[in-house]
C-alpha positions in Angstrom: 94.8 128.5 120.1 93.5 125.3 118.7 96.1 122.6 120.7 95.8 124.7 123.9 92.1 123.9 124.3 92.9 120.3 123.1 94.9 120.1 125.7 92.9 121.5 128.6 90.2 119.4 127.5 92.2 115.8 127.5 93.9 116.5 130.8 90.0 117.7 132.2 88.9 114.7 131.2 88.7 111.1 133.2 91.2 108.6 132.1 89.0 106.3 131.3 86.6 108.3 129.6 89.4 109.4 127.8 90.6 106.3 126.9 87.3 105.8 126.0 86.4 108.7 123.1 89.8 107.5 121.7 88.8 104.4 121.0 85.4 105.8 119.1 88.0 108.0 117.5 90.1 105.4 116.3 87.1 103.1 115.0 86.3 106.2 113.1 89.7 107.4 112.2 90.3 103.3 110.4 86.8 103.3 109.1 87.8 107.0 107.0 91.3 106.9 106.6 91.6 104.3 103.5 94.9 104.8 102.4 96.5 104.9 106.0 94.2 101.6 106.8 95.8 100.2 103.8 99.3 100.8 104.6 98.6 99.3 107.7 96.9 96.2 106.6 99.6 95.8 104.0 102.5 96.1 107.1 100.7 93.5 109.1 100.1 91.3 106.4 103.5 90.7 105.4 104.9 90.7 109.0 101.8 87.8 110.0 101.7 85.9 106.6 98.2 87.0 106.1 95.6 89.5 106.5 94.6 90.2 109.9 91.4 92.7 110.7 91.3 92.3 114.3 95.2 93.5 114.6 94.3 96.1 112.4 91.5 97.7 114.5 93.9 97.5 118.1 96.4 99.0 116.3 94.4 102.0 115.1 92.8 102.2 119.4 96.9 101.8 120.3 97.3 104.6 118.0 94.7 107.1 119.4 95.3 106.5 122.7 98.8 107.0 122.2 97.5 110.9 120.5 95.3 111.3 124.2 98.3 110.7 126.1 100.4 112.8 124.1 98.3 116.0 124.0 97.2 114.9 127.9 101.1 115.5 128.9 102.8 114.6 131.8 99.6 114.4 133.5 98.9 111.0 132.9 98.7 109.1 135.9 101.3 106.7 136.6 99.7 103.3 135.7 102.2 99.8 135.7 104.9 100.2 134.4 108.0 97.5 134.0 110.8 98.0 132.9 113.0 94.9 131.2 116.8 95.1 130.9 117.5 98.2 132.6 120.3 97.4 134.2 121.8 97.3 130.9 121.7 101.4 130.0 122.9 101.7 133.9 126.0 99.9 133.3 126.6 101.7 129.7 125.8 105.0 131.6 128.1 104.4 134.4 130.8 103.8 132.4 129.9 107.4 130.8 129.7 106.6 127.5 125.6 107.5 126.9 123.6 105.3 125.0 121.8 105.2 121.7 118.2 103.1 122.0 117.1 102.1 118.7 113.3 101.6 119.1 110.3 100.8 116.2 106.6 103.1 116.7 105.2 100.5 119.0 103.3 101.1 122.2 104.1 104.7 123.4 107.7 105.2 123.5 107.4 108.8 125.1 105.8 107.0 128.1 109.1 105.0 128.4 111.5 108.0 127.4 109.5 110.2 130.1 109.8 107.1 133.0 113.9 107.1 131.9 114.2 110.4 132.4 112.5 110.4 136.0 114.7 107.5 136.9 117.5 110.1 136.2 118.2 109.0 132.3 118.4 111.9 130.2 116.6 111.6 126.9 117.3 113.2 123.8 115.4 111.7 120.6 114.8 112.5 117.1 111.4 113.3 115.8 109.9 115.1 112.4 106.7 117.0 112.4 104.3 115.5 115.7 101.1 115.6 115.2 101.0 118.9 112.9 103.3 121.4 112.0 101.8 124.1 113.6 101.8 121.7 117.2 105.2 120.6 117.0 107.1 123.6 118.8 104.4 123.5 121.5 104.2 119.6 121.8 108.0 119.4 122.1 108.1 122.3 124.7 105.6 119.7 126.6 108.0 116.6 125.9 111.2 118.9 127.4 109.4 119.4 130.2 109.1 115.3 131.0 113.2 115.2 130.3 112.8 114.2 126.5 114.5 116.3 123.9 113.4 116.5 121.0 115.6 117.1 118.0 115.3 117.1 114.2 117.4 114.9 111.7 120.1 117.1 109.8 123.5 117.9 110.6 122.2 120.2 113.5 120.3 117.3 114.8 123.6 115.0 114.8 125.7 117.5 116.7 123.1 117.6 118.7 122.6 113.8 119.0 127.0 113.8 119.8 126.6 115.9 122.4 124.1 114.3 124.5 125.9 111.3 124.2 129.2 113.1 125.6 127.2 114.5 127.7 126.4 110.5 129.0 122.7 111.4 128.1 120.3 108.3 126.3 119.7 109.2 122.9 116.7 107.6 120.7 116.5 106.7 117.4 113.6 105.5 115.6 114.2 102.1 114.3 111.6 101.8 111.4 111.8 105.9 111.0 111.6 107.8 107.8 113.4 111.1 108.9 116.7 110.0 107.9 119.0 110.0 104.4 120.7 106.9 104.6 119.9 103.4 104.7 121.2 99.7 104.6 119.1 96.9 103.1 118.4 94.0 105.4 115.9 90.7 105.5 112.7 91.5 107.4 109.8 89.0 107.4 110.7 87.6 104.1 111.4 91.3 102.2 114.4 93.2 101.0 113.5 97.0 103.0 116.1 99.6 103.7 116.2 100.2 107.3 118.1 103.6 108.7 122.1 103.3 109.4 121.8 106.1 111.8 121.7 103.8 115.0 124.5 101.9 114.3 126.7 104.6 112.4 125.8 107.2 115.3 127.7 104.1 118.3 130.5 103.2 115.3 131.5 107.2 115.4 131.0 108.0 118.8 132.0 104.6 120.8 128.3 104.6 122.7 126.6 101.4 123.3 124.0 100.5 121.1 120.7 98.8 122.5 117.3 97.9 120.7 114.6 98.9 122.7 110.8 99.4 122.7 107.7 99.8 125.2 104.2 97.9 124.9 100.5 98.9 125.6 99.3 96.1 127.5 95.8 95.1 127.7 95.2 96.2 131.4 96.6 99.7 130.7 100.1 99.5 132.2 103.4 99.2 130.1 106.4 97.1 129.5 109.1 98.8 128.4 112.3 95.9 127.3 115.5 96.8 126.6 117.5 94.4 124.6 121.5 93.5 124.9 124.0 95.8 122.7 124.7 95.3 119.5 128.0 95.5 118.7 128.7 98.2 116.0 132.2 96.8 114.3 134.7 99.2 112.3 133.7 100.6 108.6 130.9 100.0 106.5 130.7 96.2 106.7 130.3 97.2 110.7 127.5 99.6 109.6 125.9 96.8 107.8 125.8 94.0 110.3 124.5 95.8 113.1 121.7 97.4 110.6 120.8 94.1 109.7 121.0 92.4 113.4 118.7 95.7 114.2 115.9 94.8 111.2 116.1 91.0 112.8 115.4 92.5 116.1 112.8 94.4 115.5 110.8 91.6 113.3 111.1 89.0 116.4 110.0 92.0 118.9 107.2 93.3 116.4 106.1 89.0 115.7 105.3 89.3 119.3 102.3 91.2 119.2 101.7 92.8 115.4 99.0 95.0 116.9 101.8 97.2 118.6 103.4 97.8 115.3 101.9 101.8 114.6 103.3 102.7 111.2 100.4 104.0 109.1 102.8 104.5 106.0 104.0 101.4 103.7 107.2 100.1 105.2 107.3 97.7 102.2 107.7 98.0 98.3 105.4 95.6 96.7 107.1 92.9 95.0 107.3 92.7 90.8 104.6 90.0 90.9 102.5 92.4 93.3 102.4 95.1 91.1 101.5 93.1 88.3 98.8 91.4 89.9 97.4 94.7 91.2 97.4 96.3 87.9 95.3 93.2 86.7 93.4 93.3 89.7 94.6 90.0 91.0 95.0 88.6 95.0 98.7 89.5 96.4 101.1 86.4 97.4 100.9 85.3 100.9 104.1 85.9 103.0 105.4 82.2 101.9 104.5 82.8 98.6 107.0 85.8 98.4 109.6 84.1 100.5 109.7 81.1 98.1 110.4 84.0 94.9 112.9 86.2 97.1 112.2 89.0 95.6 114.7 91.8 96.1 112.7 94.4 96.9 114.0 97.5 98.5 111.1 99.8 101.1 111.4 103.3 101.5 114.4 104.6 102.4 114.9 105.9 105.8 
């Protein structure tokens, strides 16, 4: 009974005082949440060469206004939104072959999934627990109903992800995710990370286009959602590999253009050998050049 009320009382609510309490919230939420501040800081600081406080705190507001819109629903009003490259996922949908969007947690994604679907672009993406446990089932009943389908990762999750695209659907993947088993290491802002082969072995196996993709919070409340030009996804594992890594140098060029947008709260890097050493000791971490001169081979969490 909880999330009901949450609900009712979000979409009772004026936008902008809505907007509004979530940005208390999220001052609140960075100010008491240490370890998911940290992992944060720690993202940003290797992706921007340095720490950065004031990047921090808009990503935590990004963060909880992207939580008000999602328990608000499809009741948000329609505020700008632009959409970049979209004539891209028309031409791979007309020639029937679906689409796979591989997109990184920036902005609000399920703004830009929902504005797809309405444009008559079926959405079916793949998402763990939202929110909480108990929410999910409820929260994704709310997404279906805004043409996004949420699925979970799994073998029923990849029929499911085969069929929408036979179906000529859009399917999404999350670029920087953590749902998934396998992984290819790639270069990203200086680092060794494992970043998830799903996207590019999902268009190898089923011949759909593959497209990086994401959607940005911008500062007068409207949205730009870009969609990028394919990457091609060649034969075997070496064709696995490339498109993996051309998807990790994507996604640091999109991310370099406004770090604040970048809303992962959990540690997308390993810490380097001299890292760990120095925070045993209690020493300063390496800047970004100062680990990119060492090369480190360092692999992140596998997706």
């Amino acid at each position: 009974m909880l999330l009901p009320a949450i609900q009712g009382l979000a979409r009772a609510l004026p936008l902008s005082i809505g907007y509004r309490i979530a940005d208390l919230s999220a001052d609140l939420h960075r100010t008491c949440a240490r370890n998911r501040r940290a992992a944060l800081a720690e993202n940003l600081r290797i992706l921007t060469g340095g720490p950065d406080p004031a990047a921090e705190r808009r990503a935590f507001r990004h963060y909880s206004r992207f939580v008000f819109e999602l328990l608000r629903g499809p009741d948000v009003p329609e505020a700008g939104f632009r959409f970049e490259g979209l004539e891209r996922l028309e031409a791979a949908r007309a020639a029937g072959r679906g689409a796979i969007l591989a997109v990184p947690h920036t902005g609000n994604w399920l703004i830009g999934g929902a504005r797809l679907a309405r444009l008559g672009h079926p959405v079916v993406a793949v998402a763990g627990v939202q929110l909480a446990s108990a929410w999910t089932d409820r929260i994704r009943a709310q997404q279906r109903a805004q043409g996004i389908e949420i699925v979970s990762s799994g073998v029923a999750g990849g029929r499911a992800l085969r069929r929408a695209l036979a179906a000529n659907s859009v399917v999404a993947l999350l670029a920087d995710g953590d749902v998934y088993r396998g992984g290819h290491p790639v270069d990203f802002a200086g680092r060794r990370v494992i970043l998830p082969e799903g996207p590019a072995r999902l268009a190898q196996r089923t011949g759909a286009p593959l497209f990086p993709a994401f959607a940005f919070r911008l500062a007068d409340g409207s949205f730009r959602c870009e969609i990028r030009p394919e990457i091609p996804v060649r034969a075997g594992e070496e064709g696995v590999r490339n498109a993996t890594a051309e998807i990790g140098r994507t996604l640091e060029t999109i991310l370099s253009e406004d770090p604040a947008q970048w809303l992962l709260f959990r540690r997308f890097f390993a810490p380097t050998a001299h890292e760990t050493a120095a925070a045993r000791t209690g020493g300063a971490a390496p800047s970004r050049g100062a680990a990119a001169e060492r090369r480190a081979p360092v692999l992140g969490r596998a997706s």
